[in-house]
LUMMIBA-437468 format. One record per atom (N, C-alpha, C): residue number from 1; x, y, z; atom name. Coordinates in nm, 2 decimals. Layout:
<pts>
[NUM, [X, Y, Z], CA] ...
</pts>
This chain:
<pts>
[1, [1.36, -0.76, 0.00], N] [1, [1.27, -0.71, 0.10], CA] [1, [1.26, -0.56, 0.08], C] [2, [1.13, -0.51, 0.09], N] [2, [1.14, -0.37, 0.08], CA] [2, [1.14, -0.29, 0.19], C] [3, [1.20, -0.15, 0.20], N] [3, [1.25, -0.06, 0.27], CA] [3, [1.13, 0.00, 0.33], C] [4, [1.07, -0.02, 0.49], N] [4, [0.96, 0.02, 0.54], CA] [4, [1.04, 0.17, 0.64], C] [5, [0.93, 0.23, 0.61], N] [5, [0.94, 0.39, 0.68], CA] [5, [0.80, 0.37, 0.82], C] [6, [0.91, 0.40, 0.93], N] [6, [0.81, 0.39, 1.07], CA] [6, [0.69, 0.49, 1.08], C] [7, [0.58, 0.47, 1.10], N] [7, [0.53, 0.64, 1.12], CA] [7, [0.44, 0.63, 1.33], C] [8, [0.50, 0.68, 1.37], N] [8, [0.44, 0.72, 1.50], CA] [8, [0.33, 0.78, 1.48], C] [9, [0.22, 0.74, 1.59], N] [9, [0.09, 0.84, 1.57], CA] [9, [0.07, 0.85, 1.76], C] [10, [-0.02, 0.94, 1.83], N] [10, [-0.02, 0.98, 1.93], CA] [10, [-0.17, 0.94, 1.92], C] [11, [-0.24, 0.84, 2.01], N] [11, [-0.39, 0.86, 1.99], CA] [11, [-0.40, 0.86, 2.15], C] [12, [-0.55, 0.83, 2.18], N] [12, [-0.59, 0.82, 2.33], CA] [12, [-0.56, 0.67, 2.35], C] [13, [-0.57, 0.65, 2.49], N] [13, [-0.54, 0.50, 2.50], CA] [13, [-0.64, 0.44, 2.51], C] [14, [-0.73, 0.50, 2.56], N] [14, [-0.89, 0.40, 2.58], CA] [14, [-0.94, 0.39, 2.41], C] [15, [-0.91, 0.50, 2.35], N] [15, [-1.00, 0.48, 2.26], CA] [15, [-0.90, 0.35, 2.16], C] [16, [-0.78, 0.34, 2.18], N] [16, [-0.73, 0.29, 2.12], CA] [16, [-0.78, 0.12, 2.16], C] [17, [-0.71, 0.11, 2.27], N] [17, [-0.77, -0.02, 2.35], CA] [17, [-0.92, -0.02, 2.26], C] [18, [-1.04, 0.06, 2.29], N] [18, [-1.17, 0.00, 2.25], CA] [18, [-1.15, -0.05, 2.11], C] [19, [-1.10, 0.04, 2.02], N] [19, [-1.06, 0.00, 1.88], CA] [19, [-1.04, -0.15, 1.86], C] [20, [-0.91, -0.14, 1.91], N] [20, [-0.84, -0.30, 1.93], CA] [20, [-0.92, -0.43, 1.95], C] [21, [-0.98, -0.39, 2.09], N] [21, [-1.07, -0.50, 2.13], CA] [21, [-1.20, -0.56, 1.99], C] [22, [-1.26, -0.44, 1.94], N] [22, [-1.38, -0.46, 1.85], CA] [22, [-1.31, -0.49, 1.71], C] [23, [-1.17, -0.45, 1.66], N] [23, [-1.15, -0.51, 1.55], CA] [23, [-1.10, -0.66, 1.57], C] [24, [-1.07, -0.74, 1.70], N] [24, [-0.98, -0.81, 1.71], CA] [24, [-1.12, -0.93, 1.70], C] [25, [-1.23, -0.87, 1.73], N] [25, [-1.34, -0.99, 1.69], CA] [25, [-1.38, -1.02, 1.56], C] [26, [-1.26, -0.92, 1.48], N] [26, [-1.34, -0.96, 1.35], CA] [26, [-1.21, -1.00, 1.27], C] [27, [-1.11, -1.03, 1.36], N] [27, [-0.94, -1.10, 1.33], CA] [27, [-0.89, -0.99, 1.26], C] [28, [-0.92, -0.82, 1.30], N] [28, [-0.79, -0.71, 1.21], CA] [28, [-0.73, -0.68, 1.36], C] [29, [-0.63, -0.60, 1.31], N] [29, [-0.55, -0.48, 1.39], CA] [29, [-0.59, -0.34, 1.34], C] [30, [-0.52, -0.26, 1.47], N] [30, [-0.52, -0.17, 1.43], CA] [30, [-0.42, -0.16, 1.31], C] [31, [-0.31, -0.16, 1.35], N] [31, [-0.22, -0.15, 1.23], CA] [31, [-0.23, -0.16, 1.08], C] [32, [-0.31, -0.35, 1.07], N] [32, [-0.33, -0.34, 0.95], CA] [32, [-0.42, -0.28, 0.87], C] [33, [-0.54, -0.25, 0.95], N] [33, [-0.64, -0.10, 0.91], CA] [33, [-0.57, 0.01, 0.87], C] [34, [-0.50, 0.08, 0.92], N] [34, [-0.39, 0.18, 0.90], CA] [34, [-0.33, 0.17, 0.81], C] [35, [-0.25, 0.07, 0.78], N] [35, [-0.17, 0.01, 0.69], CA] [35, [-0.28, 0.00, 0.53], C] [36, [-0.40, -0.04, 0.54], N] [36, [-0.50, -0.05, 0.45], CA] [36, [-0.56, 0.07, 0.35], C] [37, [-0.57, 0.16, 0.49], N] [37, [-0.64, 0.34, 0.50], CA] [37, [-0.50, 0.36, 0.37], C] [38, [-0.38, 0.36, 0.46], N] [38, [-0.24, 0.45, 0.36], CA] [38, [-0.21, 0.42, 0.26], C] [39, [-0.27, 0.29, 0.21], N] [39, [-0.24, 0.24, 0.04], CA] [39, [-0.34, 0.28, -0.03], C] [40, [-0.50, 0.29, 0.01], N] [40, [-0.58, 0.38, -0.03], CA] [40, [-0.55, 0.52, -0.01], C] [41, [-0.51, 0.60, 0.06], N] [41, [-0.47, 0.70, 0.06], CA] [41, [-0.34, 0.73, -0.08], C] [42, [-0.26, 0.63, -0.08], N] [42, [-0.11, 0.66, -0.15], CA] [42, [-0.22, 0.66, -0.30], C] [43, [-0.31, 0.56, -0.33], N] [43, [-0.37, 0.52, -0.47], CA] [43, [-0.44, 0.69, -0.54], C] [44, [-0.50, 0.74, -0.39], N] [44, [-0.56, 0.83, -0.44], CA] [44, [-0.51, 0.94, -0.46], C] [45, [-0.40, 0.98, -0.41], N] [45, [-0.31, 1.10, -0.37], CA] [45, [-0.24, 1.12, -0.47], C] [46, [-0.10, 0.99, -0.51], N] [46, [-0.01, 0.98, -0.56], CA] [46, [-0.06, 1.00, -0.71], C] [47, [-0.05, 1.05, -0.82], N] [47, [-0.06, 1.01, -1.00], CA] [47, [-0.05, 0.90, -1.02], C] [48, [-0.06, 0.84, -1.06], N] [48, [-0.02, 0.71, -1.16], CA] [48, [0.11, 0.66, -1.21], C] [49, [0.12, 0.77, -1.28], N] [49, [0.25, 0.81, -1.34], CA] [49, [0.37, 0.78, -1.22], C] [50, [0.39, 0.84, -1.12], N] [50, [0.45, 0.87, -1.01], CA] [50, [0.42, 0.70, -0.95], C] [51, [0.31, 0.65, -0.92], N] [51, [0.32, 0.54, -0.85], CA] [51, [0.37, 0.42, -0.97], C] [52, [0.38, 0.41, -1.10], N] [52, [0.43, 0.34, -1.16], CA] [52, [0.59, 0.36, -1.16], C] [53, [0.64, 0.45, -1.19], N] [53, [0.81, 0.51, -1.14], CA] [53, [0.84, 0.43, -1.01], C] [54, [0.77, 0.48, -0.89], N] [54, [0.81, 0.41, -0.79], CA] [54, [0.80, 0.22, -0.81], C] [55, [0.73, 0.22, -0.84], N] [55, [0.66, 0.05, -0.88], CA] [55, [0.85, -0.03, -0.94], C] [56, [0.86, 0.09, -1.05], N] [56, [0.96, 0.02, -1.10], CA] [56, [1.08, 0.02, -1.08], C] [57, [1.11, 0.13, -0.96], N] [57, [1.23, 0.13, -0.90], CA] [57, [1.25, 0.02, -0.80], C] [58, [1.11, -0.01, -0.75], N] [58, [1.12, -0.10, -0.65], CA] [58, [1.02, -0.24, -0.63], C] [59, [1.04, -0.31, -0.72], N] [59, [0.94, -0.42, -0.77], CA] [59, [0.93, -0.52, -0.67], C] [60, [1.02, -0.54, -0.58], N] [60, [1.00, -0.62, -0.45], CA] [60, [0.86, -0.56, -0.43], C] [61, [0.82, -0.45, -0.41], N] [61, [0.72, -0.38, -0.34], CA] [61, [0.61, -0.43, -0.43], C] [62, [0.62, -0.42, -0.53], N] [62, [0.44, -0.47, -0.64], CA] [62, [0.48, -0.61, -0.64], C] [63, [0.56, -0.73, -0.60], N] [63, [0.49, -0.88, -0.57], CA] [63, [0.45, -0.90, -0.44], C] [64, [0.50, -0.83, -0.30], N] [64, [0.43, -0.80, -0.20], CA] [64, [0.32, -0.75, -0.18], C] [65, [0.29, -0.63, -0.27], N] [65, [0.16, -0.60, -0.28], CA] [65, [0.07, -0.65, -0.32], C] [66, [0.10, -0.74, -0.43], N] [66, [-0.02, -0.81, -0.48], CA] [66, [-0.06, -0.94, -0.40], C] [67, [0.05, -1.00, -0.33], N] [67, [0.05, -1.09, -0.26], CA] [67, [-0.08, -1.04, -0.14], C] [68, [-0.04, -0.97, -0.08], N] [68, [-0.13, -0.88, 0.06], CA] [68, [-0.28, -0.87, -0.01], C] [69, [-0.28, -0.83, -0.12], N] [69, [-0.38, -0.81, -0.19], CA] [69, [-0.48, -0.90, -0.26], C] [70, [-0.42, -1.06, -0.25], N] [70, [-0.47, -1.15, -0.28], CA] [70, [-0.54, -1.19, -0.15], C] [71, [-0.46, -1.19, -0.04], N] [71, [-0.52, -1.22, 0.09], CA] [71, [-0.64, -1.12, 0.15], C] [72, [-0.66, -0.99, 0.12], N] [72, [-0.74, -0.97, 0.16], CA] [72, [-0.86, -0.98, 0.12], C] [73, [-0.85, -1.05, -0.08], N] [73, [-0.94, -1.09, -0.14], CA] [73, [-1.03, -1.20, -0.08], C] [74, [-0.95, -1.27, -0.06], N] [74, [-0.92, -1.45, -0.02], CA] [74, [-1.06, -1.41, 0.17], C] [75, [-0.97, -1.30, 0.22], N] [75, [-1.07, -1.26, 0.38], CA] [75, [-1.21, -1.23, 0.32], C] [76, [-1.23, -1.17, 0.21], N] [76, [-1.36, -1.12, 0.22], CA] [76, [-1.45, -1.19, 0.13], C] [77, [-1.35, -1.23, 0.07], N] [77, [-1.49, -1.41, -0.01], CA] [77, [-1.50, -1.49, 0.05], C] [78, [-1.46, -1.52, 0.17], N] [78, [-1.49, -1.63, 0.32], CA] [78, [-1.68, -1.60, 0.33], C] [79, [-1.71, -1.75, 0.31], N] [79, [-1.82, -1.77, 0.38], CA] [79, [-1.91, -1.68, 0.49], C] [80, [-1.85, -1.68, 0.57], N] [80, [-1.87, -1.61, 0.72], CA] [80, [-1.89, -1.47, 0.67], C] [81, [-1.82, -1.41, 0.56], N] [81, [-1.82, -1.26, 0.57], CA] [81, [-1.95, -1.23, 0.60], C] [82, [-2.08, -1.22, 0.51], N] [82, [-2.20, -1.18, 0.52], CA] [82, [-2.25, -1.21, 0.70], C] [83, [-2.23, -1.35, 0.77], N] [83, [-2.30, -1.31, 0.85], CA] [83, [-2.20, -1.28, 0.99], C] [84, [-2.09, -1.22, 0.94], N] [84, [-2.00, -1.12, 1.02], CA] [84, [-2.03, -0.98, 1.03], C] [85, [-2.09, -0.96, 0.88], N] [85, [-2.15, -0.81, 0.85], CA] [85, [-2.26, -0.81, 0.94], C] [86, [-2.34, -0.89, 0.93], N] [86, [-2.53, -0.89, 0.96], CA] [86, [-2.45, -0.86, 1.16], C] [87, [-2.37, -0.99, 1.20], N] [87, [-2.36, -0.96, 1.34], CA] [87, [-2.29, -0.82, 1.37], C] [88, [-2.24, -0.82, 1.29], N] [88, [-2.13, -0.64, 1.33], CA] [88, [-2.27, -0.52, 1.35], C] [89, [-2.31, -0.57, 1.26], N] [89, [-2.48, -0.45, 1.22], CA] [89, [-2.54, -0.44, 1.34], C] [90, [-2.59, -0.60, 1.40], N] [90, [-2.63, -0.59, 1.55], CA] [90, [-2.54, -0.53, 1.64], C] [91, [-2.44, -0.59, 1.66], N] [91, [-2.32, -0.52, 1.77], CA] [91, [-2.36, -0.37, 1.74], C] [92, [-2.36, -0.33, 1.60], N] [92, [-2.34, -0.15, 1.64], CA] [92, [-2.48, -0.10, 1.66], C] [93, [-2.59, -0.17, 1.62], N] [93, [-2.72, -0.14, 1.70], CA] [93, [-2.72, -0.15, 1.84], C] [94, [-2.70, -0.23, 1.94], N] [94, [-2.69, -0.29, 2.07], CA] [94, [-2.61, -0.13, 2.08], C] [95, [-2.46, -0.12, 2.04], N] [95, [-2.42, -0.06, 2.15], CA] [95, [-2.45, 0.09, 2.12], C] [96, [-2.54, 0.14, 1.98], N] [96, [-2.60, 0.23, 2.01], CA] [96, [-2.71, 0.27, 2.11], C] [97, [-2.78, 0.14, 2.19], N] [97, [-2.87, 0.13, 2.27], CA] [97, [-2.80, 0.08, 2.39], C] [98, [-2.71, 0.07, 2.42], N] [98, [-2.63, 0.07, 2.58], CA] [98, [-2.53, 0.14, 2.58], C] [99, [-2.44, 0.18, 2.50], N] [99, [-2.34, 0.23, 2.51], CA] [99, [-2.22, 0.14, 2.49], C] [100, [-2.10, 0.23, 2.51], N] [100, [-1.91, 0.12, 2.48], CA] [100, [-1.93, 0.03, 2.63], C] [101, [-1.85, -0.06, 2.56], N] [101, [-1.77, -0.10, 2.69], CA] [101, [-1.65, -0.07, 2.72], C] [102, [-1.64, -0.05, 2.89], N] [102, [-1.52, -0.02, 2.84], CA] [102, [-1.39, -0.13, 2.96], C] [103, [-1.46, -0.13, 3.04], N] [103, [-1.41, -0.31, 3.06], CA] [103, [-1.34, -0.39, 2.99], C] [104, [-1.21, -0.44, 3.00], N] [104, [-1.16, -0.51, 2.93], CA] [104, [-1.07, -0.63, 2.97], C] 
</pts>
């Protein structure tokens, strides 16, 4: 199992709650978004060079990765994706024309 580093973040709470609520209709977290953003971030930041070194000091880490990485494949060739997009499209028209909710 590989060695995970915590990272604390300070956000607002409403905004966080709204977040939560609107990704949780589309079955993410916040977390795993975050978690998504920072391995795109590491891919772009880190060399190559430097992320292969690491790769090979710690290979638990690249069959986990690819494993996570098969699943997110596997989420977005789902049938439903397209008309999850088309309904998300409406949701963010609508609530450009009423506003958040903030009810929960």
């Amino acid at each position: 199992m590989m060695k995970n580093q915590t990272i604390n973040l300070k956000y607002s709470l409403a905004k966080a709650r709204a977040l939560s609520h609107y990704l949780e209709k589309e079955g993410k977290t916040i977390e795993g978004e975050l978690l998504d953003h920072i391995d795109e971030m590491y891919d772009a930041q880190v060399p190559e060079v430097v992320r292969e070194f690491v790769a090979s000091q710690n290979p638990e880490d690249v069959i986990e990765d690819a494993h996570v990485n098969d699943q997110k494949a596997e989420r977005s060739s789902r049938p439903g994706s397209r008309k999850k997009q088309m309904q998300n499209e409406t949701d963010a028209q609508t609530m450009k024309e009423s506003g958040p909710v903030l009810a929960m």
